[in-house]
MILUM-897008 format. One record per residue: residue in one letter; x, z, y of N, C-alpha, C in turn. Coordinates in steps of 0.1 Angstrom, whole numbers, padded with zeros to 4 digits, m for minus. Atoms other than C-alpha are relative to their C-alpha. Layout:
BEGIN
residuo:n.c1:n.c3:n.c2:ca.c1:ca.c3:ca.c2:c.c1:c.c3:c.c2
a:X:Z:Y:X:Z:Y:X:Z:Y
...
% end
This chain:
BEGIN
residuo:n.c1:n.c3:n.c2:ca.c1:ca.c3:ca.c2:c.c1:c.c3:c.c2
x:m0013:m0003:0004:0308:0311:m0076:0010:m0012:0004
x:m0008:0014:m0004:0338:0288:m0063:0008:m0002:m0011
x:m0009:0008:0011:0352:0266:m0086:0016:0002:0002
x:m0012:m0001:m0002:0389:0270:m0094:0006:m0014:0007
x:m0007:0009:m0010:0412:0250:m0072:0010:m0010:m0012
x:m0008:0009:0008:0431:0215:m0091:0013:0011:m0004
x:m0010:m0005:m0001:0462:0233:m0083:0001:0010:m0009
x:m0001:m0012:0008:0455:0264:m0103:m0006:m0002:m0011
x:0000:0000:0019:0444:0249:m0134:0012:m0005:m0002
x:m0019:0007:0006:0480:0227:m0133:0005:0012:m0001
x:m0014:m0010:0002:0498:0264:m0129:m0006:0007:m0013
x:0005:m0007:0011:0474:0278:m0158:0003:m0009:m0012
x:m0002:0010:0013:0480:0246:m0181:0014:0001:0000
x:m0011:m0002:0002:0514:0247:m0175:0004:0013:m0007
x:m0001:m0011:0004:0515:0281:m0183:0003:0001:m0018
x:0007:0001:0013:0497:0278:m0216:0013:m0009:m0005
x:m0011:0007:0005:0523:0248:m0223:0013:0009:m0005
x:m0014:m0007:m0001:0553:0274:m0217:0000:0010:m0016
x:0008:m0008:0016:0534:0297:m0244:0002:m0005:m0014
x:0001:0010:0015:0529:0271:m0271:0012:m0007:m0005
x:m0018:0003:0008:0564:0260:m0271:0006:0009:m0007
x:m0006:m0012:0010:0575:0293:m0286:m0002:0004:m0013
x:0009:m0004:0012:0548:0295:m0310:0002:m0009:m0009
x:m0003:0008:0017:0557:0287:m0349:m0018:m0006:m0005
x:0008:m0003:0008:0521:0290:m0362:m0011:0002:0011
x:0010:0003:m0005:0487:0283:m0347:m0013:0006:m0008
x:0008:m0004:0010:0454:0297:m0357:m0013:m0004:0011
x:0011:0007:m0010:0421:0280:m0344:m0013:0001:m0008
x:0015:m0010:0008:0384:0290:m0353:m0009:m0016:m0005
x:0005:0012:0007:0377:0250:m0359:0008:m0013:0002
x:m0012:0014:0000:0387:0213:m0360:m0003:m0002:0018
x:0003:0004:m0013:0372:0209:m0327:0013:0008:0007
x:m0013:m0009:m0009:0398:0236:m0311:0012:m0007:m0004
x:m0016:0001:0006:0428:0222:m0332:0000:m0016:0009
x:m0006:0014:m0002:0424:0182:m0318:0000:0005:0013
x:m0005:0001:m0010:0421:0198:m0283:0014:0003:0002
x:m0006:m0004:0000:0449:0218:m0289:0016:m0007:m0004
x:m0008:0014:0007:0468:0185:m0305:m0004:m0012:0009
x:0007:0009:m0014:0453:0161:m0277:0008:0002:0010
x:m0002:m0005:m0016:0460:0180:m0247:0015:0007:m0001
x:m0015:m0010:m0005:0491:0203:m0254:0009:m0005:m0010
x:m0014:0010:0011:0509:0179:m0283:0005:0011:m0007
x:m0002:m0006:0005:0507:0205:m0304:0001:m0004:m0017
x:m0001:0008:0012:0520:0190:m0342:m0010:0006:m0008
x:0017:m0006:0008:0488:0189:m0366:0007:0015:m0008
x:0004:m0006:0012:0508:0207:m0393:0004:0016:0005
x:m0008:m0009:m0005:0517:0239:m0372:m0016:0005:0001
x:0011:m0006:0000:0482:0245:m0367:m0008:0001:m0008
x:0007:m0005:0010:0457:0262:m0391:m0015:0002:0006
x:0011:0005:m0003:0420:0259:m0388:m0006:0014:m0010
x:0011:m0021:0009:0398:0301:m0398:m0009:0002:0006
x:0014:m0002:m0011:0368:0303:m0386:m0003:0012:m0001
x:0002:m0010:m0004:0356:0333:m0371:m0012:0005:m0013
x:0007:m0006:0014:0340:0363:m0396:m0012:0008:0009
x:0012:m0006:m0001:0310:0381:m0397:m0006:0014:m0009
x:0000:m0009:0009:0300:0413:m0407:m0014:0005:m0006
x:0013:0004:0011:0275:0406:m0431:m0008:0016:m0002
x:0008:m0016:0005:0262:0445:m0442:m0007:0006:0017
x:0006:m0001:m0012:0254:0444:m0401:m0018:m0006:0001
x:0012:0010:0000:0230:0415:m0404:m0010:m0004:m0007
x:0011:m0002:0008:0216:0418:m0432:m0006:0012:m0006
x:0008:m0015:0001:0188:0445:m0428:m0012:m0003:m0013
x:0012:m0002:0012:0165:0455:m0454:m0011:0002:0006
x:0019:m0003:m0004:0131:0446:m0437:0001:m0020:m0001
x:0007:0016:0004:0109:0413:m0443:0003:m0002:0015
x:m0001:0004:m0011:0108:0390:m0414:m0015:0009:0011
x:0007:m0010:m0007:0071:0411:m0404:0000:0016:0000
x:m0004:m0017:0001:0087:0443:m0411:0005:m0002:0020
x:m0006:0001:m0013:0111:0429:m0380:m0005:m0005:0012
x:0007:0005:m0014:0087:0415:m0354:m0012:0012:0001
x:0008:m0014:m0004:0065:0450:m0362:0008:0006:0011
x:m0007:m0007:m0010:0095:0463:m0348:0005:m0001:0014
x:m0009:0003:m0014:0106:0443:m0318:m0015:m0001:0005
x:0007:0004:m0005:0066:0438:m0310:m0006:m0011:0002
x:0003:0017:m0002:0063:0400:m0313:m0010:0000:m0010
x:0016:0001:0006:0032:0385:m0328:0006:0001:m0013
x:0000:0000:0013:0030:0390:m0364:m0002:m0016:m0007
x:m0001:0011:0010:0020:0354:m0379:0004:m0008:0009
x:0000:0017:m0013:0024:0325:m0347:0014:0002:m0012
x:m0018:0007:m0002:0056:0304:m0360:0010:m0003:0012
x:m0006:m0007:m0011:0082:0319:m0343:0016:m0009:0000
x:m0020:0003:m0005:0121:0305:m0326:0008:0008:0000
x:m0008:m0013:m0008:0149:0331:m0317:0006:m0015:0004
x:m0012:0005:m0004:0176:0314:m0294:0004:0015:0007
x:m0006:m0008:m0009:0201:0337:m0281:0013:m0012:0008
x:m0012:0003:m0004:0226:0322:m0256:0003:0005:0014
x:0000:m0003:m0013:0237:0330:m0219:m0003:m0009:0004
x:0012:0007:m0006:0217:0316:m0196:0006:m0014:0011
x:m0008:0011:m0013:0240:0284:m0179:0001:m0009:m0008
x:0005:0017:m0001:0242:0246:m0179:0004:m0005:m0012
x:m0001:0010:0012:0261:0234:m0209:m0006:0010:m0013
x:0006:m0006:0010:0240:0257:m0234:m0014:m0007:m0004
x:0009:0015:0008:0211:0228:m0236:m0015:0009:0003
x:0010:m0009:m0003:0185:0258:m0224:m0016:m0010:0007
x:0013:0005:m0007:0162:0234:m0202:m0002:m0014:m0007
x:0004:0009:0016:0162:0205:m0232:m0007:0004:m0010
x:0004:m0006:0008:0153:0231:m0254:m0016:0001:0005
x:0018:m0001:m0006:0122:0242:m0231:m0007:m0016:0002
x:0007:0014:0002:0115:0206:m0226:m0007:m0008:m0011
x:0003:m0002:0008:0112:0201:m0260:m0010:0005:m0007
x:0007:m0008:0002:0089:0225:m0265:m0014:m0004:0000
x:0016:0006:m0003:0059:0205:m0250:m0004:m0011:m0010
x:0004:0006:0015:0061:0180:m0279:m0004:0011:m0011
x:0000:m0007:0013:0062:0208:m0304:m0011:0006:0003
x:0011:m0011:0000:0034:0229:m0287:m0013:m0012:m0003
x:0017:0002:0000:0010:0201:m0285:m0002:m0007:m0014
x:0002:0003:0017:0016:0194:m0324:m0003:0012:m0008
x:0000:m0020:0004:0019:0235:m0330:m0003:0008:0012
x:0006:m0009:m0007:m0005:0250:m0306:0005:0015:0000
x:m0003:m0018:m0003:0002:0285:m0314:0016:0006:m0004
x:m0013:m0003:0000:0044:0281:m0315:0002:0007:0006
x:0000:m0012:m0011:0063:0309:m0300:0013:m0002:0000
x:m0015:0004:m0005:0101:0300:m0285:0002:0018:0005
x:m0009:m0012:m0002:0123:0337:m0282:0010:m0004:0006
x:m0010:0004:m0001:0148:0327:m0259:0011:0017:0007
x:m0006:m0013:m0007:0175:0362:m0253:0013:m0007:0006
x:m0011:0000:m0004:0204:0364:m0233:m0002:0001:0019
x:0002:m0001:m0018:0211:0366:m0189:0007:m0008:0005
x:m0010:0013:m0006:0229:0343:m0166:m0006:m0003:0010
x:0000:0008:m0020:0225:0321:m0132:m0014:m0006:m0004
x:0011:0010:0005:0196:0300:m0151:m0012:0008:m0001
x:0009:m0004:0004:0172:0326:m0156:m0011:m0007:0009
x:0014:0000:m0011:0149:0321:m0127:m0001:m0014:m0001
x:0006:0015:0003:0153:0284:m0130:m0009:m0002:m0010
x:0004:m0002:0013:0145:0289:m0167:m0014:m0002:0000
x:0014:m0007:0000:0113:0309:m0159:m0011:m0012:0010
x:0011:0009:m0008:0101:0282:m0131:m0004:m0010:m0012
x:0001:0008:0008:0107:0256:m0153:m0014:0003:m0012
x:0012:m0002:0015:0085:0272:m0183:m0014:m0001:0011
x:0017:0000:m0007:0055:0278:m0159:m0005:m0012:0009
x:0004:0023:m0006:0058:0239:m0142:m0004:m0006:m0016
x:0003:0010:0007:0058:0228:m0178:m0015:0009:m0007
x:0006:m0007:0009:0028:0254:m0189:0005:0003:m0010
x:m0007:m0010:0013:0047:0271:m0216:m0001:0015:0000
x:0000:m0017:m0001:0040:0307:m0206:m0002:0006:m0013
x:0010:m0002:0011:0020:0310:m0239:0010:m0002:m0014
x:m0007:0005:0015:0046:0295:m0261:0020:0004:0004
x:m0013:m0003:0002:0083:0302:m0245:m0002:0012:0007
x:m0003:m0017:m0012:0093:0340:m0234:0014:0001:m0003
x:m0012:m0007:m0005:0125:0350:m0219:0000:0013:0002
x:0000:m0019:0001:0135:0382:m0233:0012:0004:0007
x:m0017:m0007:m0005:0167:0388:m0213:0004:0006:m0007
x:m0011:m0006:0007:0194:0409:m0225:m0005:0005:m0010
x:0003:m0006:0013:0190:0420:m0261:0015:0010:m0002
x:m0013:m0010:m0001:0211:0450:m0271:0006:m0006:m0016
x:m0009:0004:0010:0235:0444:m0299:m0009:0005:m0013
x:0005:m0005:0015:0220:0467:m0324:m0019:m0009:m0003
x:0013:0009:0003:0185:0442:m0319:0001:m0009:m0005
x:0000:0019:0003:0198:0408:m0325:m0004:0000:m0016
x:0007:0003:0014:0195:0416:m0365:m0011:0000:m0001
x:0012:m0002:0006:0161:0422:m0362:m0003:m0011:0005
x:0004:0011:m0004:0156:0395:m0339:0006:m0016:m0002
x:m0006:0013:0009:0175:0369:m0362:m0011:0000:m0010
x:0008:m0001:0015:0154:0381:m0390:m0013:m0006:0001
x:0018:0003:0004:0118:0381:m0377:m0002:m0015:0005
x:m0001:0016:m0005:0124:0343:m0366:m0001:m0009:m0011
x:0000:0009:0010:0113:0315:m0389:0014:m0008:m0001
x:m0010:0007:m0004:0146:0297:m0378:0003:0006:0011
x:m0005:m0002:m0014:0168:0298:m0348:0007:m0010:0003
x:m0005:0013:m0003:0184:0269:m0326:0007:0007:0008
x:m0011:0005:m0014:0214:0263:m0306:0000:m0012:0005
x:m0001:0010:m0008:0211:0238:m0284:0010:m0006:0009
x:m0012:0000:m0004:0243:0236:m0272:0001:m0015:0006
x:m0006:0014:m0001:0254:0205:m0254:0013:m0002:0003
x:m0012:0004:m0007:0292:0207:m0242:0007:0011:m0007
x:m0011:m0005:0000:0320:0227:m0250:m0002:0018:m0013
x:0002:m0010:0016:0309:0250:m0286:0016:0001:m0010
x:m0016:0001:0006:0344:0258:m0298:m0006:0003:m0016
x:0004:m0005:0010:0326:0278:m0329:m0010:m0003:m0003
x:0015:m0006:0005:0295:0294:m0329:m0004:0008:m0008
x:0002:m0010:0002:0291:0324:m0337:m0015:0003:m0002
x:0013:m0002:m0004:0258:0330:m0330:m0009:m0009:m0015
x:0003:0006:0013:0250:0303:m0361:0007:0011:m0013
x:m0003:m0003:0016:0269:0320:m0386:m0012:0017:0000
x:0010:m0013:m0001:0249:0358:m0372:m0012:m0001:m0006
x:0014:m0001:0005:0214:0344:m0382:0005:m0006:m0011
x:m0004:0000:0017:0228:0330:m0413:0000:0011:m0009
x:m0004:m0012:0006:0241:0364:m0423:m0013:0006:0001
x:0010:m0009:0003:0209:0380:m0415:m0014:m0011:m0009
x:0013:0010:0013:0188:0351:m0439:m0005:m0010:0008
x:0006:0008:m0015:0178:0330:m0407:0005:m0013:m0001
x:m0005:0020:m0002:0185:0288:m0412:0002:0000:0014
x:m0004:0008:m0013:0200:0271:m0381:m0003:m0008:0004
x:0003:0015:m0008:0188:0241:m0361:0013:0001:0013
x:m0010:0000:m0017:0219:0235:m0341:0005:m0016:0000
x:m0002:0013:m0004:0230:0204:m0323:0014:m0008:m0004
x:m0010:0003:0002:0259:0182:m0331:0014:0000:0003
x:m0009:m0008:m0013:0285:0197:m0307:0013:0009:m0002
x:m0011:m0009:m0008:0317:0209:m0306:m0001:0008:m0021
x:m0001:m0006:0016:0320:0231:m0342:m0015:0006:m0008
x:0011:m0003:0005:0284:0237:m0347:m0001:m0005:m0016
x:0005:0006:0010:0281:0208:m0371:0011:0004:m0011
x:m0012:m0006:0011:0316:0221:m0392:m0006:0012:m0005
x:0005:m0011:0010:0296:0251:m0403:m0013:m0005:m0004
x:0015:0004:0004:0259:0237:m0407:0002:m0014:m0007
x:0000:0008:0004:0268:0204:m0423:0004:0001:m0015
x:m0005:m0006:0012:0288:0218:m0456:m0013:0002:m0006
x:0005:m0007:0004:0261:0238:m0459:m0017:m0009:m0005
x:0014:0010:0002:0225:0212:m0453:0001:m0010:0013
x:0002:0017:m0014:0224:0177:m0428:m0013:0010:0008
x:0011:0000:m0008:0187:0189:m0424:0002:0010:0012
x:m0001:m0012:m0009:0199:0219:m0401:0007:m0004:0013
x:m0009:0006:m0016:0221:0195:m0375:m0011:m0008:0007
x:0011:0013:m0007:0197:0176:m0350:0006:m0010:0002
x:m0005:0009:0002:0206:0144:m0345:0010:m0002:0018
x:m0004:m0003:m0013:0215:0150:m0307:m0005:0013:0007
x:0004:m0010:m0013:0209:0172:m0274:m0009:m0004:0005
x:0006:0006:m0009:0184:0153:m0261:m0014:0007:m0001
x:0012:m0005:m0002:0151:0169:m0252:m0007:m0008:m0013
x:0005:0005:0013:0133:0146:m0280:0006:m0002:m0014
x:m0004:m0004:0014:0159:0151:m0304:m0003:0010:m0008
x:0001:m0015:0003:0153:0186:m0306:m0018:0002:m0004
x:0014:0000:0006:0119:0182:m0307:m0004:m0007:m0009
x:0003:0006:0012:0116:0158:m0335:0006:0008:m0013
x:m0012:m0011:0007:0142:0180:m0354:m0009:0014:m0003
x:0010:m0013:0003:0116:0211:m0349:m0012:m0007:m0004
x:0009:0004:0006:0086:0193:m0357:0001:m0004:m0010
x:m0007:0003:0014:0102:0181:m0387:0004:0012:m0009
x:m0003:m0014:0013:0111:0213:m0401:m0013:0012:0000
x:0021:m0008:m0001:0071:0229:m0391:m0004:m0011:m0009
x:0012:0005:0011:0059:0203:m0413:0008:m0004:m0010
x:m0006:m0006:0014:0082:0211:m0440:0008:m0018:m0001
x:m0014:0017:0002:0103:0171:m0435:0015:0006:m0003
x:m0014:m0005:m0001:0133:0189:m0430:m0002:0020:m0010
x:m0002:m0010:0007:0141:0214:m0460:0009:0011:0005
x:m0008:m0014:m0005:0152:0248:m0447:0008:0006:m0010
x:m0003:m0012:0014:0174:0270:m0471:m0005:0013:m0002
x:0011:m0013:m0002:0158:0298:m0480:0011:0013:0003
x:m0007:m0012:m0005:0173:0334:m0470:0011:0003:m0009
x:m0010:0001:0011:0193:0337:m0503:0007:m0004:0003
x:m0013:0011:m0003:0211:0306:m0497:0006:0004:0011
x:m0003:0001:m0011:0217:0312:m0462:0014:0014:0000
x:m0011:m0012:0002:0234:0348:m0469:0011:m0002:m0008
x:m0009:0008:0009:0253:0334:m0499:0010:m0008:0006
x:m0010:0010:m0008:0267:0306:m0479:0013:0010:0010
x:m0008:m0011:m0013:0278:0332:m0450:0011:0008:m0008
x:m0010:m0006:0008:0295:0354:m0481:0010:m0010:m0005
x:m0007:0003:0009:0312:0329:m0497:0012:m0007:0014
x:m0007:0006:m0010:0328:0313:m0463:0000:0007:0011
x:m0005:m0004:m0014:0326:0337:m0433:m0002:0014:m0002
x:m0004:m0015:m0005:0330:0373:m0446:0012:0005:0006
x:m0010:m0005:m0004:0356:0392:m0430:0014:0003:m0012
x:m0009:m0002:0011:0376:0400:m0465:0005:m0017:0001
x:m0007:0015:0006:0381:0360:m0472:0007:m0005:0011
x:m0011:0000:m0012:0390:0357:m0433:0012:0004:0006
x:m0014:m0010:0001:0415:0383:m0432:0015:m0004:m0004
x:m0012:0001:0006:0433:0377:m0460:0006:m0023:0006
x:m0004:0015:m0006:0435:0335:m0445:0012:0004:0009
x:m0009:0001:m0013:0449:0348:m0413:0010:0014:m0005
x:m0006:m0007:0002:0471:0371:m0434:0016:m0011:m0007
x:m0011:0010:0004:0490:0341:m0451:0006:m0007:0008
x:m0007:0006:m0014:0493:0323:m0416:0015:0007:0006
x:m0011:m0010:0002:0514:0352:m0408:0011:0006:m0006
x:m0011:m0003:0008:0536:0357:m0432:0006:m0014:0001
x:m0007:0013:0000:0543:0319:m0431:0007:m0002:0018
x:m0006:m0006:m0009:0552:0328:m0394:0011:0007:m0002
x:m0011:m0012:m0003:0576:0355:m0399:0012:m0004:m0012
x:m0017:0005:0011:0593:0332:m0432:0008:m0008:0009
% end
């Protein structure tokens, strides 16, 4: 795919500038979006407001055990299991993660890495796993359909984002929350503004292929305290249902239009 041309990000940033001068009232899904948005386009702090994206919790949280859900999707019943979902390209931390992997397997022989989603990476992905011998322990399920991912948040002991660049949110963290699922995500961009409130043990300490892997081996031998499914739904209700989001970005609004 050819990279956009210098010239046509200046007419797109300009653009954006033209935009933002009109606008009273700002609404941004974390701190990370607000200092770009205050950095780059000199946007005054107090104009912008910080909502993080909702979730709809009665989606994600299905009424089946974690082996109710891997009966259903077919995955092994006991191995300690991963989900990752991301698409499948460079700054998502994908070939750190499988790298990773070879510390954790040869401490946790019978671990099993779930990684879903499609992209440019796959085929690299897939060499990669079979140069590092991982066939056994990482599988690339490509595209998962929407109505799967609860099941396949659920039947996962955990789930990681590995993110290394440009995580405005993270979505994807708050989904396996909602469905009872702890997070291992990396320190990036707004990951750590929703996993750090909540537990330190769930941020890795970096991106780095051995961070990630000390970070999972640490939470397989019970170093790193998980929250248990309770907590994890709880947390999600009390900070990222759609009712408490709404009404946020309902007051922005009206302070707009005073």
């Amino acid at each position: 795919m050819e990279k956009p041309k210098p010239v046509a990000i200046w007419i797109k940033k300009q653009i954006e500038k033209a935009v933002y001068r009109r606008s009273s009232q700002f609404i941004v899904l974390s701190q990370t979006f607000r200092d770009i948005l205050h950095q780059e386009y000199r946007v005054p702090l107090e104009k912008i407001q910080i909502i993080p994206g909702g979730v709809d919790i009665d989606r994600f949280n299905i009424n089946l055990s974690p082996t109710q859900a891997r009966q259903q999707l077919n995955w092994h019943p006991d191995r300690p299991t991963i989900f990752c979902i991301r698409r499948l390209a460079k700054r998502m931390g994908l070939e750190n993660l499988i790298t990773a992997m070879i510390q954790v397997r040869d401490r946790y022989p019978d671990i099993l890495l779930y990684i879903a989603g499609k992209g440019s990476l796959a085929e690299t992905l897939q060499t990669q796993i079979e140069e590092l011998e991982l066939t056994e322990n990482v599988k690339l399920l490509g595209y998962v359909p929407d109505e799967q991912l609860p099941l396949c948040y659920r039947a996962a002991n955990f789930s990681v984002v590995p993110t290394v660049a440009l995580e405005g949110f993270g979505l994807i963290v708050v989904e396996s929350l909602a469905a009872g699922t702890p997070v291992l995500g990396t320190p990036i961009g707004g990951i750590p503004e929703i996993l750090r409130p909540f537990s330190e043990d769930l941020v890795f300490e970096g991106y780095q292929p051995e961070q990630l892997a000390r970070g999972i081996i640490e939470t397989l031998s019970g170093d790193r305290i998980l929250p248990n499914s309770q907590a994890c739904l709880n947390y999600v209700q009390e900070n990222y249902n759609w009712h408490k989001i709404a009404q946020q970005i309902k007051l922005v609004y009206q302070s707009a239009l005073n």
